[in-house]
N, C-alpha and C positions, 0 to 999 in steps of 0.2 A: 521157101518160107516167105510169107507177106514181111513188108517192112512197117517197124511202126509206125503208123498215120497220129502225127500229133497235131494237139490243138492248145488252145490258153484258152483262160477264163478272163474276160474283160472286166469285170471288179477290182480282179487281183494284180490288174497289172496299170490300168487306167489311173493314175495318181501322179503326185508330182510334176503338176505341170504337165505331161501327156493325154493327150487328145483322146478320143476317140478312134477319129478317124486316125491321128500318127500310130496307135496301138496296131489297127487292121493293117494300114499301109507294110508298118515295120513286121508280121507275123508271116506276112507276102510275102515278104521281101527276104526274109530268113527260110522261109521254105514251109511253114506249117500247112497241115494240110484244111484244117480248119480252125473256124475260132467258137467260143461259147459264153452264152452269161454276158449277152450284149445287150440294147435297147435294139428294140424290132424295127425302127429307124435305121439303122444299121447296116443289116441284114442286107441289100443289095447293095451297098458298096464293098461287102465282103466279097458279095456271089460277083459286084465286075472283077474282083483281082483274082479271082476260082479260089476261094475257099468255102468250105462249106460252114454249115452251121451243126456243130454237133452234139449240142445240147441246148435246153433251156427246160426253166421250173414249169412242170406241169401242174401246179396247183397253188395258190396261195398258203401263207401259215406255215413256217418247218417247226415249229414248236406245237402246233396247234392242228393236229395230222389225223392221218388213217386209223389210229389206233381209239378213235374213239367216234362211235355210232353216229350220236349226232350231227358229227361230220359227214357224212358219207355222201348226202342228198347234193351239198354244195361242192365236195371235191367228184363226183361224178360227172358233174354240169363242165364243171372246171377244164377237167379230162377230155371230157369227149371235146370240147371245143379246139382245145390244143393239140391231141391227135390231131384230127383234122386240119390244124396250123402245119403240125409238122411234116405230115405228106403232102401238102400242099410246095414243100418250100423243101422235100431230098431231106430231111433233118430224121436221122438214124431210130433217137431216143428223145424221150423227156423224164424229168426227175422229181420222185414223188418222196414225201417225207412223213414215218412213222408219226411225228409228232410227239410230248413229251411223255411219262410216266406220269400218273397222277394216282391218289391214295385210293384204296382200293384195288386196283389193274395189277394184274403177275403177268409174268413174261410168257405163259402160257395163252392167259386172253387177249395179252396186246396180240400176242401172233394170228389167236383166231380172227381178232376185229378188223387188223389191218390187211388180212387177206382177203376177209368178206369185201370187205369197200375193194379192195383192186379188183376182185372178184368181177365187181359191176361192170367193167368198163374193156373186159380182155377181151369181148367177140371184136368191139371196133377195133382195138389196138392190133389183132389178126386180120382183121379185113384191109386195114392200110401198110402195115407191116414195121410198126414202129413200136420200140422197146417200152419198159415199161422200168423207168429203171430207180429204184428205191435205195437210197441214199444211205451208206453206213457212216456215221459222225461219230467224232468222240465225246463220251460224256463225263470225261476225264479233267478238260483242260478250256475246251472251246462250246461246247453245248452242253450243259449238267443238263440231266433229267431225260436228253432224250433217247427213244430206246430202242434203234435201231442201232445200238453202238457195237454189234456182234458182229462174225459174219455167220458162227453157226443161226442164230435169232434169225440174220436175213434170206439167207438160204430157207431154212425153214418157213419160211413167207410164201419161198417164189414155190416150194414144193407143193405147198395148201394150194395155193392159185393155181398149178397144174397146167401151165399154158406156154409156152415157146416165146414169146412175148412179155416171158415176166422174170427180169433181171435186177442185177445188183449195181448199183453202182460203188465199185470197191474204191476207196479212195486211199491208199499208201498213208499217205500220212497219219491220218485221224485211226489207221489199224493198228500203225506200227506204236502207236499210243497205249491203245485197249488191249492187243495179243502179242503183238510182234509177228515171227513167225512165218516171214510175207511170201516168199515165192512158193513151201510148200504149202498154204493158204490158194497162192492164186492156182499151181497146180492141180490141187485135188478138186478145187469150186469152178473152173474156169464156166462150163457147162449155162452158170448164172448169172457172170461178168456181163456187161452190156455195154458201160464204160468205165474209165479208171480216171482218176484223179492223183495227184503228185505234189508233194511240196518235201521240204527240209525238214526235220524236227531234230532236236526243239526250234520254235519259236517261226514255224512256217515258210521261213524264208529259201533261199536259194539251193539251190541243188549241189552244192559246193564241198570241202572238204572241213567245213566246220559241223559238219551235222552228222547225225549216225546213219543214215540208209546210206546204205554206196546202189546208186541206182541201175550200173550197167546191168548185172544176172540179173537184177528183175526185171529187166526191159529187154534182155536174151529169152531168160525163161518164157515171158508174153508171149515174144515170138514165136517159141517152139512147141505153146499151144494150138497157134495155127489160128489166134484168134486175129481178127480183122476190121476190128470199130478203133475207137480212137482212145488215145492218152491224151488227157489235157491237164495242161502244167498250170494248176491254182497256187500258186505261190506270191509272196507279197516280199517282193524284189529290194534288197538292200541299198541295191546302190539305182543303177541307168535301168531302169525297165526290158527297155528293146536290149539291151547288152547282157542282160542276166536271161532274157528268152533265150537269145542266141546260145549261150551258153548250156542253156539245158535240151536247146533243138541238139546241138553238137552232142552231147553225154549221152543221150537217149535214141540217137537218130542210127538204130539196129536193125536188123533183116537182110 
């Protein structure tokens, strides 16, 4: 069975006094296998210490997304440029966003609009071989209105699109908000996974034993789908940054 290949999100961890560069150094240095959600400045001092880059937003707007037409012309442009970034530079996926609900729109024609628009852009994302991975958020607690907050909704996306190439990015936290549910979730959908995201809830923080996910069976279960992209830990660190990564490489570090 592959081990998990984990990564961090540089937003969520870059704070307090922490660098940049001490964020990449210290993710090195604990063992991650990549990092993500960095400045493109970055990006080769990642790739000297061998980590890769395993995500970054392919499109401006996560409120202001796929689910509506008149977008579609500008998040295409967006897209293809970025594919192209990301095979350029080994980077697995990129991450695109439904965008919010708006009056008039049911969960029926968000799903048709926002596959039409991915629709546009799957021959290139097959020809370089890079994911296509649409973002499940909660619209519970951290994003009202937007509405990709399912994972039936987002599954149902990637089926419309019909392409190998057209994945979820399941994010633990923001699900276990909306359904719960989480390992027979990732069991039955894995097929659409492309990447996973991680935090504590409530209150996003640490992977620790004040929060309700206990994260080892979900990070068994991963493994024992046989899947092989990355986990990256988006969590915004209560205490030492590099000290709470550590801690959740250690928790999660399965296969």
């Amino acid at each position: 069975m592959p081990r998990i290949k984990q990564s961090a999100t540089g937003w969520s961890f870059i704070r307090e006094g922490l660098t940049a560069e001490d964020f990449i150094k210290g993710a090195a240095e604990i063992g991650l296998s990549a990092v993500e959600l960095i400045d493109q400045k970055y990006w080769p001092l990642a790739q000297e210490l061998g980590l890769k880059i395993a995500t970054f937003a392919g499109h401006n707007t996560l409120t202001d997304g796929l689910n509506r037409r008149e977008n579609h012309d500008r998040i295409e442009q967006e897209l293809l440029a970025n594919i192209e970034l990301a095979a350029e530079n080994g980077i697995p996926g990129i991450i695109c966003f439904s965008g919010n609900r708006y009056d008039g729109l049911s969960d029926a024609e968000g799903i048709d609009i926002t596959a039409e628009g991915l629709s546009r852009v799957t021959k290139a994302a097959e020809e370089k071989g890079i994911n296509l991975c649409l973002e499940l958020l909660n619209s519970k607690v951290d994003h009202p209105d937007y509405q990709c907050d399912r994972t039936a909704w987002g599954v149902e996306v990637c089926k419309r699109v019909n392409s190998p190439r057209m994945k979820l990015l399941y994010d633990i936290y923001h699900m276990q908000i909306m359904e719960g549910d989480i390992i027979r979730t990732i069991q039955e959908n894995i097929e659409y996974i492309g990447h996973v995201h991680t935090a504590g809830n409530p209150g996003r923080h640490d992977l620790d034993e004040t929060q309700e996910i206990y994260y080892p069976p979900i990070m068994q279960t991963i493994v024992e789908t046989g899947y092989d992209l990355y986990v990256g830990h988006e969590f915004i660190p209560k205490g030492d940054p590099i000290e709470g990564l550590k801690a959740a490489f250690k928790l999660c570090d399965v296969g």
